[in-house]
N, C-alpha and C positions, 0 to 999 in steps of 0.2 A: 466750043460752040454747040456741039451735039449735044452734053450735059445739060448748059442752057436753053434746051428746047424741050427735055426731058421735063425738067423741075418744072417747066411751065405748061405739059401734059400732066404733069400730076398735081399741080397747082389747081386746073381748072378740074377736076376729078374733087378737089376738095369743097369746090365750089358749087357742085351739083347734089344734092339732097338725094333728087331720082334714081342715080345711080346706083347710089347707098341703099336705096329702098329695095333697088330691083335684085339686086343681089345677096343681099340678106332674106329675101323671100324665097329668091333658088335656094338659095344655101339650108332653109328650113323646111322647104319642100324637099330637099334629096333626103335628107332627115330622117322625114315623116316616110316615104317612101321606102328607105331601107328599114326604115323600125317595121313597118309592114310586113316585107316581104321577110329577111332574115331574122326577124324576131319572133314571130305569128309558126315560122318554122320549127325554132328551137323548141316554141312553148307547143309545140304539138307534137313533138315528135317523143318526148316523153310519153305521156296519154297514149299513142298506140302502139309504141313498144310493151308498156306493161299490159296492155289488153291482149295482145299476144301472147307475152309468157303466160297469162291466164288461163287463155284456151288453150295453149299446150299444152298444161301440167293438167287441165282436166281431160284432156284427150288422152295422153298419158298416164291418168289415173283410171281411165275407163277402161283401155288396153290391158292394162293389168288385171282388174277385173274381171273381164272377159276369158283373157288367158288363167287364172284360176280355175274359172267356171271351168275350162274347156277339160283343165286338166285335170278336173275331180269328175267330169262325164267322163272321162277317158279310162279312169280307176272303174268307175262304175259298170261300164261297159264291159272291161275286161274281164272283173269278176262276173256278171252275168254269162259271160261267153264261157266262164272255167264249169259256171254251175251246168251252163246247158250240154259241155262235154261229159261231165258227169253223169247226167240224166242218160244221155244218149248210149255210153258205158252201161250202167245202170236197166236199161231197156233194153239192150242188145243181148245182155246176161238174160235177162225175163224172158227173150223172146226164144232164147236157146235152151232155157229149160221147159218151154209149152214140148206136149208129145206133137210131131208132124200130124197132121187129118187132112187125108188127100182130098183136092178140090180141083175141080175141071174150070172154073174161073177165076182170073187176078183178084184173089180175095186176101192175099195173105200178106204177111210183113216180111221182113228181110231173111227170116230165118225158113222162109216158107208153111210158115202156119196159118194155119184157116181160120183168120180171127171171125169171122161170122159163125163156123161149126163151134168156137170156143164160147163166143160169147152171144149167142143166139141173134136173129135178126130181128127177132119182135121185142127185144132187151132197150127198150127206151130209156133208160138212165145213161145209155153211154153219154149222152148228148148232157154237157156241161150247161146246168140249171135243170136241168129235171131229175126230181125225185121220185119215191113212189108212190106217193099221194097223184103229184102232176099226171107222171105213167097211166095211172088210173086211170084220172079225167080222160086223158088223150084216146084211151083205148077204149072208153064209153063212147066216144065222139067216132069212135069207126077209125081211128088211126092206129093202125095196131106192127106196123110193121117200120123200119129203118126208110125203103124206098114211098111210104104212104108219108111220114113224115117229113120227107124232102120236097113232097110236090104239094105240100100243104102251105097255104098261103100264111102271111104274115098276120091279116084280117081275119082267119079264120082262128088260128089259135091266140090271139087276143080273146077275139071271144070265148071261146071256149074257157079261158080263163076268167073273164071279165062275171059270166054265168056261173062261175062257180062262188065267187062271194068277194068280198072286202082281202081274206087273206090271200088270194091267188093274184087276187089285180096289180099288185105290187110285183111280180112277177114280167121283166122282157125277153117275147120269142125272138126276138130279132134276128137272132145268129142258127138258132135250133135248125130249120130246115137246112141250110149250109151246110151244117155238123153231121145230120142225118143223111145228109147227099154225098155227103164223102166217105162215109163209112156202106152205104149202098156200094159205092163203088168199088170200094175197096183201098181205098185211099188213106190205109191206115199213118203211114208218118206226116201225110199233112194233116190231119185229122187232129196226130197228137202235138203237134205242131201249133197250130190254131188255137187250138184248148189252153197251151200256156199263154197265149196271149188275153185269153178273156177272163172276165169277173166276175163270176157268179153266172156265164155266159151273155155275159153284156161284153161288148166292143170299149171294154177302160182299159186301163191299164192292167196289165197282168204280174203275173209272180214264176219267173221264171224259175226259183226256189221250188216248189212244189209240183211234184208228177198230175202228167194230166189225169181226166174222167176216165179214159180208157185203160191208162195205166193203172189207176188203181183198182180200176175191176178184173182186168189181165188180175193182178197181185191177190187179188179175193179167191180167184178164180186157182189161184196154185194153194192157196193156205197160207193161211199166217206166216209169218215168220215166226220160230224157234228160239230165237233170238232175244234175250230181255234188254238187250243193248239196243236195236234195236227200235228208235223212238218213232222212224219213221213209219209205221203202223199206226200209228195216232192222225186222226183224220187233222189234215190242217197245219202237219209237220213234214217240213221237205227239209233236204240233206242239210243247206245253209242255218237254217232256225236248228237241226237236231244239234249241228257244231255246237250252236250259242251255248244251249243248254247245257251240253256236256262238257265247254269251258267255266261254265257257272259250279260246275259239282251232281248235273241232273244226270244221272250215267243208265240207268236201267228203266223198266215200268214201275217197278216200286216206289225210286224213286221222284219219278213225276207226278205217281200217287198220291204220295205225301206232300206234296210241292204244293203253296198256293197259289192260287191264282192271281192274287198280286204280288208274290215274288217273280212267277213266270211271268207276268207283265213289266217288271222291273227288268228284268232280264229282257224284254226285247225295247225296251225304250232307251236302253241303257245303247244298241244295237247302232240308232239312229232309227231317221225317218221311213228308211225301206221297212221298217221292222214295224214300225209304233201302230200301224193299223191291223195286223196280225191278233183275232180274237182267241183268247186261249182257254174262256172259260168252261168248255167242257173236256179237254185235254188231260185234266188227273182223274176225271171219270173213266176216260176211252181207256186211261192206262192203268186203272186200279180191274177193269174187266179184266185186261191182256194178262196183268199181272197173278190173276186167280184162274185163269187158265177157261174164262168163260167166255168164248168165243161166238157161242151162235148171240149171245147175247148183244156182243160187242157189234158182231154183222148187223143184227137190226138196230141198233141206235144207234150205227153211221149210217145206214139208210135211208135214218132219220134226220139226221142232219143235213145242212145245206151248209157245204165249205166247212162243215168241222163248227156250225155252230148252229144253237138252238134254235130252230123259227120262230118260235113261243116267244124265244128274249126280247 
């Protein structure tokens, strides 16, 4: 009897259309509703997975990058730190062979020498960017001493250059009083310290390669070196640059003599970048002087130069 009350529930089920409607429309709507949600999921989760490993790999390509850089500043740096040990070696020998000159003021360097009785205090070329053309003008202008050029304004020795023509105005005092204040004071290892950092006495980059202003007038000031090996006497040549040459074959002054100028420029381009702006066109000149033994000569046309190169060019 249950059976037959069954069959006549499902009998009238067959007989209602509505039924049929209402449940094929759930049944199309869950449908639509999961294609929605679990499907709109699938197709998207692709798309931001690969945008991910995207930024990754260039995040990790940049990292890389970065860690190169660091590690080729890191070479750079080290080898500057070997040269400035050198120099300091170097300077330390200099300063043990000046004779002592007693001084009643902190005027001297490590070895207790009198760098003002050595190198006079009315000696204006110490100061990196003055020549002695500049020296001149300065000393017309009533600035004749180390402590006169320290308390001299920045506006006044512009001018003083600015008056003197087209060729001096190219010319920045910027750092000159600083320089001259220090050596007033006695302040010879920051002094020479400082000096490597600047350009032609401009505040750029410097060349830690090459002894400073004061060093090489200390070095004038004992005499030449005897030496034809020896390249460092060439204005514009510090221990790094004299290596290159002498792994090129440049071994003495004669031979730099005879060197041209665009082999010795092949030679420092060959170097890298630290090298390529190094001007070497008056260098088989300084060393054909050295080489003939004609030194007062060689003194006044480094004089003449500015960093080892021609003002003229």
């Amino acid at each position: 009897m249950f059976i037959n009350i069954m069959l006549l529930d499902f009998q009238g089920l067959f007989d209602c259309p509505w039924w049929w409607l209402v449940s094929l429309g759930a049944f199309l709507l869950g449908c639509i509703l999961c294609r929605l949600f679990f499907g709109s999921k699938t197709e998207t989760t692709a798309p931001v997975a690969a945008t991910n490993t995207a930024e990754y790999d260039a995040l990790n390509a940049k990292y890389v990058s970065r860690e190169k850089e660091y590690m080729s500043l890191k070479y750079q740096y080290d080898e500057l730190n070997k040269d400035k040990l050198a120099l300091e070696a170097a300077l330390k020998e200099c300063k043990d062979s000046l004779t002592p000159v007693g001084s009643t003021g902190d005027t001297s360097g490590d070895s207790g020498t009198d760098y003002a009785a050595v190198l006079g205090d009315d000696n204006l070329q110490i100061v990196e960017g003055i020549g002695p053309k500049i020296e001149g003008l300065l000393k017309d202008a009533g600035i004749n001493t180390w402590s006169a050029l320290g308390s001299a304004s920045y506006d006044r020795l512009k001018g003083i250059l600015e008056a003197a023509g087209p060729r001096y105005r190219i010319h920045d005092p910027k750092t000159w009083a600083q320089q001259a204040q220090l050596a007033a004071d006695g302040k010879w290892d920051e002094l020479i310290e400082f000096q490597k950092f600047l350009d032609g006495g401009r505040e750029d980059k410097g060349d830690f390669t090459s002894p400073s202003k004061v060093e090489k007038l200390l070095a004038k000031k004992l005499g030449f070196s005897n030496n034809p090996n020896d390249l460092k006497i060439v204005e514009g040549i510090g221990p790094k640059i004299e290596g290159l040459l002498k792994d090129a074959g440049i071994n003495t002054w004669s031979d730099l003599a005879a060197a041209s100028v665009d082999k010795i420029q092949d030679v420092l381009n060959a170097a890298g970048d630290r090298f390529k702006l190094a001007n070497p066109s008056t260098w088989p000149k300084q060393a054909k002087l050295a080489a003939e033994g004609k030194w007062s000569e060689l003194t006044e046309y480094q004089d003449f130069l500015e960093g080892g190169v021609d003002p003229r060019a």
